[in-house]
C-alpha positions as CSV (number, residue, x, y, z in Angstrom):
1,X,-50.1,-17.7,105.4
2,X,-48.7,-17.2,102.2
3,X,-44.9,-17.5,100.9
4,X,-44.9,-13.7,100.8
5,X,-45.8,-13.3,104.2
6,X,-43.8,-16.1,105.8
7,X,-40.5,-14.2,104.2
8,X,-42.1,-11.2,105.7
9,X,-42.3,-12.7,109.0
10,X,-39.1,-14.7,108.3
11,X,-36.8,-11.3,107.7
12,X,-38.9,-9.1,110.4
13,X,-38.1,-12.0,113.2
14,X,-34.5,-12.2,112.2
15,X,-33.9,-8.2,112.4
16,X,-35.4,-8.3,115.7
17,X,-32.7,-10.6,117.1
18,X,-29.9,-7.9,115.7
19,X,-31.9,-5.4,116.9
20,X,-31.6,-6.3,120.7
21,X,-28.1,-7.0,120.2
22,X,-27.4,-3.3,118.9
23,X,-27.2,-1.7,122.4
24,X,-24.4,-4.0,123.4
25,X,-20.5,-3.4,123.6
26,X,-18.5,-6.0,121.5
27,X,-17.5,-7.1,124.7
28,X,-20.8,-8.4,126.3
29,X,-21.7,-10.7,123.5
30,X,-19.1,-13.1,125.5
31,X,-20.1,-13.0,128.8
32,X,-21.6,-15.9,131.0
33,X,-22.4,-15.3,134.1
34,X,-23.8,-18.8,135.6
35,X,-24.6,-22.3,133.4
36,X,-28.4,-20.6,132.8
37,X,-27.3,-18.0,130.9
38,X,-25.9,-17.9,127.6
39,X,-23.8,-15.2,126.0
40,X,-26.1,-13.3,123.7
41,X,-23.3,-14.0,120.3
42,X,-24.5,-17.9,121.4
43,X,-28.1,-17.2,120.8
44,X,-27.4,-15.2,117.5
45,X,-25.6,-18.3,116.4
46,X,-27.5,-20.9,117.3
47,X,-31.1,-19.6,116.2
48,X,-28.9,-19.2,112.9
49,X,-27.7,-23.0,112.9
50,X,-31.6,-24.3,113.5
51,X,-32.3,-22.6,110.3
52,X,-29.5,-24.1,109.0
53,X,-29.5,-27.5,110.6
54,X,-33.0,-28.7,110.2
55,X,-34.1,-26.6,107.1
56,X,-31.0,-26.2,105.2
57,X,-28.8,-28.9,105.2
58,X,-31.4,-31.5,104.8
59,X,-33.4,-30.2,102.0
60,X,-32.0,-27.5,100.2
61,X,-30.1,-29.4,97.6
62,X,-27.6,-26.6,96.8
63,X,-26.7,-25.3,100.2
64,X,-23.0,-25.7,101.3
65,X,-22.5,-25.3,105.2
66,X,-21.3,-22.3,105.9
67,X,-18.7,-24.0,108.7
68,X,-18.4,-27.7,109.9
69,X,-17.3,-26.8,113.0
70,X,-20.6,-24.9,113.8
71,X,-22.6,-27.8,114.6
72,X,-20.6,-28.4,117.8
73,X,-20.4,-25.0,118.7
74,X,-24.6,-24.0,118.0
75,X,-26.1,-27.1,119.3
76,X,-27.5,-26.9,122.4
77,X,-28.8,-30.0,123.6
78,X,-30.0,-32.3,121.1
79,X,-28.7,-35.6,121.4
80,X,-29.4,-36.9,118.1
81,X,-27.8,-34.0,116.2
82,X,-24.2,-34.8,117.8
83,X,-21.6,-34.0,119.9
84,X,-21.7,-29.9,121.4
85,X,-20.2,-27.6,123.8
86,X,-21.3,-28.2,127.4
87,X,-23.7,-25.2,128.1
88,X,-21.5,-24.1,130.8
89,X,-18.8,-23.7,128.6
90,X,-20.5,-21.3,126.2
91,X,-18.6,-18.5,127.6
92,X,-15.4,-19.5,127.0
93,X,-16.1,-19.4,123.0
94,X,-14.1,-16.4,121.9
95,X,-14.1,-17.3,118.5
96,X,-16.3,-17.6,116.5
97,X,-16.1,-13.8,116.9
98,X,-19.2,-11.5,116.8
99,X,-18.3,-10.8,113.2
100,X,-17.9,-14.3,112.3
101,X,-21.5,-14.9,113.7
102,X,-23.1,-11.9,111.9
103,X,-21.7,-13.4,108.7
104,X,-22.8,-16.2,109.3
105,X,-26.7,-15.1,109.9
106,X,-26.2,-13.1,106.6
107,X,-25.2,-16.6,104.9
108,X,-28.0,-18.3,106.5
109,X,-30.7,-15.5,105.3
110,X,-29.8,-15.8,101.8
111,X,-30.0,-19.4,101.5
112,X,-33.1,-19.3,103.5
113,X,-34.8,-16.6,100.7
114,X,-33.4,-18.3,97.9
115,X,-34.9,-21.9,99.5
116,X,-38.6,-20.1,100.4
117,X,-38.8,-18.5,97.3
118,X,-38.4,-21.8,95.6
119,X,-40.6,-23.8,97.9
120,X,-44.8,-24.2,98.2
121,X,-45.9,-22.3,101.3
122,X,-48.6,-24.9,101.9
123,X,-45.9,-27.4,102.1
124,X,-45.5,-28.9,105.9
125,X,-42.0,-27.3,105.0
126,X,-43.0,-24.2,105.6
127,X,-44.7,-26.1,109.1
128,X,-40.8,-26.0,109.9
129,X,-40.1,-22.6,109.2
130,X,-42.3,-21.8,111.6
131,X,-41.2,-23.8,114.2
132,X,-37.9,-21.9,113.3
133,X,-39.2,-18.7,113.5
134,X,-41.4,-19.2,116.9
135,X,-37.9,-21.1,118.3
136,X,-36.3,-17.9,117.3
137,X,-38.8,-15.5,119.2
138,X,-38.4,-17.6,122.3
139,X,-34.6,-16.9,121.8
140,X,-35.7,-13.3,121.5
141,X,-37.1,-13.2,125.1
142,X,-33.5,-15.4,126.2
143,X,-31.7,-12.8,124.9
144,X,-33.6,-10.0,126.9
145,X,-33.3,-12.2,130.2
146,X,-29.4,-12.9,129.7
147,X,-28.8,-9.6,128.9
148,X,-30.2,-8.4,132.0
149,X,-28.5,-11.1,134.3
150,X,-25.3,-10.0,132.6
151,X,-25.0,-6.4,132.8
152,X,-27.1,-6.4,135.9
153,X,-24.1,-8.4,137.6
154,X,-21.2,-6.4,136.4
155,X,-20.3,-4.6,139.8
156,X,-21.2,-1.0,137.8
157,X,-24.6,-2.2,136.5
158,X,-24.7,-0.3,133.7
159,X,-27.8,0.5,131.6
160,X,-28.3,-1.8,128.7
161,X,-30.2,1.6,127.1
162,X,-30.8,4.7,129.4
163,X,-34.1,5.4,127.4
164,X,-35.3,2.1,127.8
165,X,-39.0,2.7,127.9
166,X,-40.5,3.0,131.1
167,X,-44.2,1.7,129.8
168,X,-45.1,-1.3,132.1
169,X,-48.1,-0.6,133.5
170,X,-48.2,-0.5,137.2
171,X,-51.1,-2.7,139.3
172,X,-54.5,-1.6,141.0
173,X,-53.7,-1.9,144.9
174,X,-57.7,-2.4,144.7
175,X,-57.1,-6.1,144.8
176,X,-60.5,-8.2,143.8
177,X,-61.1,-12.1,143.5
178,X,-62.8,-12.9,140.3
179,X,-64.8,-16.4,141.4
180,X,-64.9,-19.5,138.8
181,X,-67.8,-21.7,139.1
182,X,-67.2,-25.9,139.7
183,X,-67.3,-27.8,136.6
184,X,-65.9,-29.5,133.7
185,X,-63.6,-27.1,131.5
186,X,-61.7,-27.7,128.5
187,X,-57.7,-27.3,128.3
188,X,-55.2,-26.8,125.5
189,X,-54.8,-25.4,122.3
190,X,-57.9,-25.3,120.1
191,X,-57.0,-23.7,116.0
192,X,-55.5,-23.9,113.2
193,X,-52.5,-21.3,114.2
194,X,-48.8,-22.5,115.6
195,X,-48.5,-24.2,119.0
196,X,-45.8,-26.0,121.0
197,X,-46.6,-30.1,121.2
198,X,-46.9,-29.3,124.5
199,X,-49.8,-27.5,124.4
200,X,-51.8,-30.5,122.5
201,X,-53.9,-32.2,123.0
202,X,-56.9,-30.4,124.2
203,X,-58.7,-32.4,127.0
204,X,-61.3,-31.9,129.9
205,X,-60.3,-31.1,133.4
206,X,-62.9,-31.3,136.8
207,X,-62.2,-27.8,138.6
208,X,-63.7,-27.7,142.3
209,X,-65.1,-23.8,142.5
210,X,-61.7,-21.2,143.5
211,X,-61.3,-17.7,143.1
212,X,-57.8,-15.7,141.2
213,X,-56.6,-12.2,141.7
214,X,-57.5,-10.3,139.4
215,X,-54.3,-8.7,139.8
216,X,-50.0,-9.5,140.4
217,X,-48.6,-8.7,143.6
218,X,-46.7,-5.9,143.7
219,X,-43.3,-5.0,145.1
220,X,-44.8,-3.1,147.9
221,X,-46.6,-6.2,148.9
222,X,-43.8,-7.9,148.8
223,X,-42.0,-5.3,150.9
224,X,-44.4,-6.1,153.5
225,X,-43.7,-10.3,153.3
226,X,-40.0,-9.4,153.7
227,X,-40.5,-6.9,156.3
228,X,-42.5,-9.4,158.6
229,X,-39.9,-11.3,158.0
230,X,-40.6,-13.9,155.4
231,X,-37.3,-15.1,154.5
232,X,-36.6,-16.0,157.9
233,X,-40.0,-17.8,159.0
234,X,-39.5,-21.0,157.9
235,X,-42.9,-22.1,158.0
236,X,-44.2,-20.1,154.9
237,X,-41.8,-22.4,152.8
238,X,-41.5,-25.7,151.4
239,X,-38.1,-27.8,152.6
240,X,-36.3,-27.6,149.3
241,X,-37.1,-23.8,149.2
242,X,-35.6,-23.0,153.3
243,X,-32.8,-24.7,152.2
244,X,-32.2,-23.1,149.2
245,X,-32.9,-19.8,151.2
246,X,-30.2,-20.9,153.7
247,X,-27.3,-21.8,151.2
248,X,-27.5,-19.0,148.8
249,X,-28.5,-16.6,151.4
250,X,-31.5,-15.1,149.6
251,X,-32.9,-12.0,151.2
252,X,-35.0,-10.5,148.5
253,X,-36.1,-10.9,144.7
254,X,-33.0,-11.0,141.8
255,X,-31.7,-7.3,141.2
256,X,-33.1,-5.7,144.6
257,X,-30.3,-4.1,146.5
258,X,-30.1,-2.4,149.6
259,X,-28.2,0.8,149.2
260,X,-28.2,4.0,151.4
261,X,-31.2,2.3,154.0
262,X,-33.2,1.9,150.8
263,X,-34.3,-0.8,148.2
264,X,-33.0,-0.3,144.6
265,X,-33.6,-2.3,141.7
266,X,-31.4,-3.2,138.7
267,X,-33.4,-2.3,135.7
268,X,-32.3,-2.1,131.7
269,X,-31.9,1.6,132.6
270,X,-29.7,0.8,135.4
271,X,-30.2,1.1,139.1
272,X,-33.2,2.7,140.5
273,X,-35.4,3.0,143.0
274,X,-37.9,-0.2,143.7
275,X,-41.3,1.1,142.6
276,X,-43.8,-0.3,145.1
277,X,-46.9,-0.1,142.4
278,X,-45.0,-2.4,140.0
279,X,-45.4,-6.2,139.9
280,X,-43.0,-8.0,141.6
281,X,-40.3,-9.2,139.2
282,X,-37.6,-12.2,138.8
283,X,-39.2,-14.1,141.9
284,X,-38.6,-18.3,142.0
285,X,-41.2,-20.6,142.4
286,X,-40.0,-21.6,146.2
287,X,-40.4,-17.6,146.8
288,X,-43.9,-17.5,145.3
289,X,-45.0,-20.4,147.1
290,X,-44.1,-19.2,150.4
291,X,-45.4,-15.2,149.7
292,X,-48.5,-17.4,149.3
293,X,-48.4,-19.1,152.2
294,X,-47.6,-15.9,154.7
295,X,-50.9,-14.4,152.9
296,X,-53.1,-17.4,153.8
297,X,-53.3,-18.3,149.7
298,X,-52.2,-20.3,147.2
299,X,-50.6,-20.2,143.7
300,X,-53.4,-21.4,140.9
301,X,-52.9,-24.6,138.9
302,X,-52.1,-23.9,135.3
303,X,-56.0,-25.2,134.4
304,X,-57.1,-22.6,137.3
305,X,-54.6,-20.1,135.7
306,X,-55.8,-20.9,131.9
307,X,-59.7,-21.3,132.3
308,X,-60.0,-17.6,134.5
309,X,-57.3,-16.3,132.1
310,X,-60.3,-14.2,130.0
311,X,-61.4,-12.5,133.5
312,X,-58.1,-10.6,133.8
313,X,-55.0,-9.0,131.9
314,X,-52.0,-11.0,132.1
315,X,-48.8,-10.9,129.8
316,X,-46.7,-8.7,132.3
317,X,-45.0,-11.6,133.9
318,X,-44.6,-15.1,133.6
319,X,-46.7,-16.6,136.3
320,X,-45.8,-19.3,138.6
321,X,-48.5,-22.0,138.9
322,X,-48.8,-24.9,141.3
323,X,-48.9,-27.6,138.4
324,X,-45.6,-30.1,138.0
325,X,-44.6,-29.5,134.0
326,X,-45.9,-32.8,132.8
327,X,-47.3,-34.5,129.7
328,X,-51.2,-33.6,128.9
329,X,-53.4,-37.1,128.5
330,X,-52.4,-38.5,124.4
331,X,-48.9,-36.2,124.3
332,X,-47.4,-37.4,121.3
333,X,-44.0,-36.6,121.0
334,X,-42.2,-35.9,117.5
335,X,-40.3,-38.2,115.5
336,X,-36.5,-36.9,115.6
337,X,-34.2,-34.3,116.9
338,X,-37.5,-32.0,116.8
339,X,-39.0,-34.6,119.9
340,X,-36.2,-33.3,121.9
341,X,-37.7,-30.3,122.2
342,X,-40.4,-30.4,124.8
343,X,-40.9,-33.7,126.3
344,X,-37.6,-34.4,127.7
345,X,-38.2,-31.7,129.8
346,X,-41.2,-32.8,131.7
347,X,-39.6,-33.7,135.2
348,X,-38.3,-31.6,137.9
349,X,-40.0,-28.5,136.8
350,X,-42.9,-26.0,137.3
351,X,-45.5,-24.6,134.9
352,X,-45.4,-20.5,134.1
353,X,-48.2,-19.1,132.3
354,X,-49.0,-16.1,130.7
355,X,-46.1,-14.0,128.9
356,X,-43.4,-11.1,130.4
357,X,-42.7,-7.6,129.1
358,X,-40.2,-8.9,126.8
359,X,-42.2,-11.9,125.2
360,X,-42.1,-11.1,121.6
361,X,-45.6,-9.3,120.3
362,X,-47.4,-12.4,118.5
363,X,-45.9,-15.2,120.9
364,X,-48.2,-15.4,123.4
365,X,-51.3,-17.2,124.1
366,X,-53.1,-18.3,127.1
367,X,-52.3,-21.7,126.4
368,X,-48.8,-21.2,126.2
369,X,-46.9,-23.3,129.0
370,X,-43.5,-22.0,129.7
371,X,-41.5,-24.2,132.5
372,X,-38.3,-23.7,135.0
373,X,-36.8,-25.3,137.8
374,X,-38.2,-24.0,140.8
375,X,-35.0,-22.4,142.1
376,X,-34.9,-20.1,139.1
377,X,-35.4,-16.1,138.7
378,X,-33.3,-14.7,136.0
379,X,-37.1,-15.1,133.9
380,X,-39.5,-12.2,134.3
381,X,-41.5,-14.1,136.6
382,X,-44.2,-12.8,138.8
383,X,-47.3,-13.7,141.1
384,X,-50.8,-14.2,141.1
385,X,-52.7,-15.3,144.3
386,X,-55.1,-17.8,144.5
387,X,-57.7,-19.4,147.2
């Protein structure tokens, strides 16, 4: 990639950020919800202050921070950049304002195209920018997630845009099982393109012969679970997951609602009917696990998942596998604040593959491995049944 096209990709990536923002009121950049979710001014900011903390300030010679007070405000959880606002205080940052933050990407931009311009693209300085811009995209797909949890918990659910496009293709009820063969595949990333550490490094895995759906469940099959009474059968779940069904009372996926003897769905267009040719949406790991169960399947592995990946279309939802988020054999974790990013993480967490609806185009790949605590549904998660 050349300097011209990074600056390109640079300036496209950052409009995209404003541009999801541009359908909000002033007054839902603020909000927070729960501790997952962060108000969407936060994620403007801090993709702003990664730029600024791990490209600027450390090797742009002329660049003077825009605000010292920023660092403690953007970070979000690394360690070795200082101290930060606890996540679940996030919300309760009314200033900065939105303008403030908006200035401050516009300060960031311009020292950014001043310090490309001025820099070798085949440097492993533009390596970072990259990071920077992929770490931004994720942010992208945050942003669309938050949003949702937000204005799809304000008691009115309003639309986030009324002419949201309705273009997610719905699923063949023909249901088929496309068999893999027993043998000795090959995992991980393989190129010269970006890829998370996590996805490195490429290794050989035994896989006993299975068969995937070529398909995702779909909300009318997972009418039927709930009708037959799968959140009250407590042998379809796992312990952790009947408990967690018991305490927070869970009755259906995130954003259904029963209104007038009839399902209804929060969408970005607002409430509408549940469409029973969709693929289920917004569904935990304990909830796909047990859907699994009451049909006499399984949930693949993420090696299952990535190997029969070419056989079928995926990218509509994030897809729960039944692999613990861990380390592949020789992970080599980064020197620095950038080490924080991935490894850390790998405890007390699940594997998603594929991508969602709102996964930025360019950011996917079918060795992409996406990870959440098993409890969690404000992602555009979905299922895929395996035996």
């Amino acid at each position: 990639m050349t300097n011209h096209d990074t600056i390109l990709h640079y300036q496209q990536v950052r409009k995209t950020s404003e541009q999801i923002c541009h359908f909000l009121k002033r007054e839902d950049y603020v909000i927070q919800p729960v501790e997952d979710v962060s108000p969407p001014k936060w994620h403007l900011g801090h993709t702003t202050w990664f730029f600024e903390t791990f490209l600027l300030k450390p090797y742009s010679t002329d660049y003077k921070e825009f605000d010292p007070t920023y660092n403690y405000v953007f970070n979000s959880y690394y360690e070795s950049i200082g101290a930060r606002v606890i996540r679940t205080d996030r919300g309760n940052l009314s200033r900065p304002t939105v303008e403030d933050i908006y200035r401050y990407r516009l300060y960031v931009d311009e020292a950014m195209m001043r310090f490309m311009r001025n820099n070798d693209p085949f440097t492993w300085i533009f390596d970072l920018i990259i990071l920077g811009i992929n770490h931004e995209q994720q942010h992208q797909e945050l942003l669309y997630t938050d949003i949702k949890y937000i204005l799809g918990h304000n008691p009115l659910f309003p639309a986030y845009r009324v002419d949201y496009p309705l273009n997610i293709p719905t699923q063949d009820p023909r249901e088929e099982m496309i068999l893999v063969k027993e043998g000795i595949y090959e995992i991980g990333y393989q190129g010269n393109g970006f890829c998370w550490d996590n996805e490195l490094a490429r290794h050989k895995v035994y896989l006993a012969a299975f068969e995937i759906s070529d398909t995702l469940v779909t909300n009318g099959e997972y009418l039927e679970f709930m009708e037959d009474g799968g959140y009250h059968t407590f042998s379809h779940w796992h312990a952790e997951g009947w408990d967690w069904v018991k305490k927070q009372q869970i009755n259906a996926p995130l954003y259904w609602h029963w209104v007038d003897a009839q399902w209804m769905n929060y969408t970005f267009r607002g409430l509408e009917p549940v469409r029973k040719e969709e693929a289920v949406c917004h569904i935990s790991y304990f909830e796909a696990y047990a859907f699994a169960a009451w049909k006499g399947m399984r949930l693949p592995t993420e090696f299952e998942w990535e190997v029969a990946s070419p056989q079928f279309d995926w990218g509509l939802r994030w897809e729960w596998t039944e692999s613990a988020y861990l380390p592949y054999p020789h992970y080599s974790k980064a020197s620095g604040a950038l080490g924080e990013y991935n490894g850390k993480f790998m405890v007390n967490q699940h594997v998603l593959r594929g991508a969602s609806e709102v996964t930025p185009v360019g950011h996917s790949r079918n060795t992409y491995r996406n990870f959440f605590q098993t409890n969690l549904r404000w992602q555009f998660t979905g299922i895929r049944l395996a035996r």
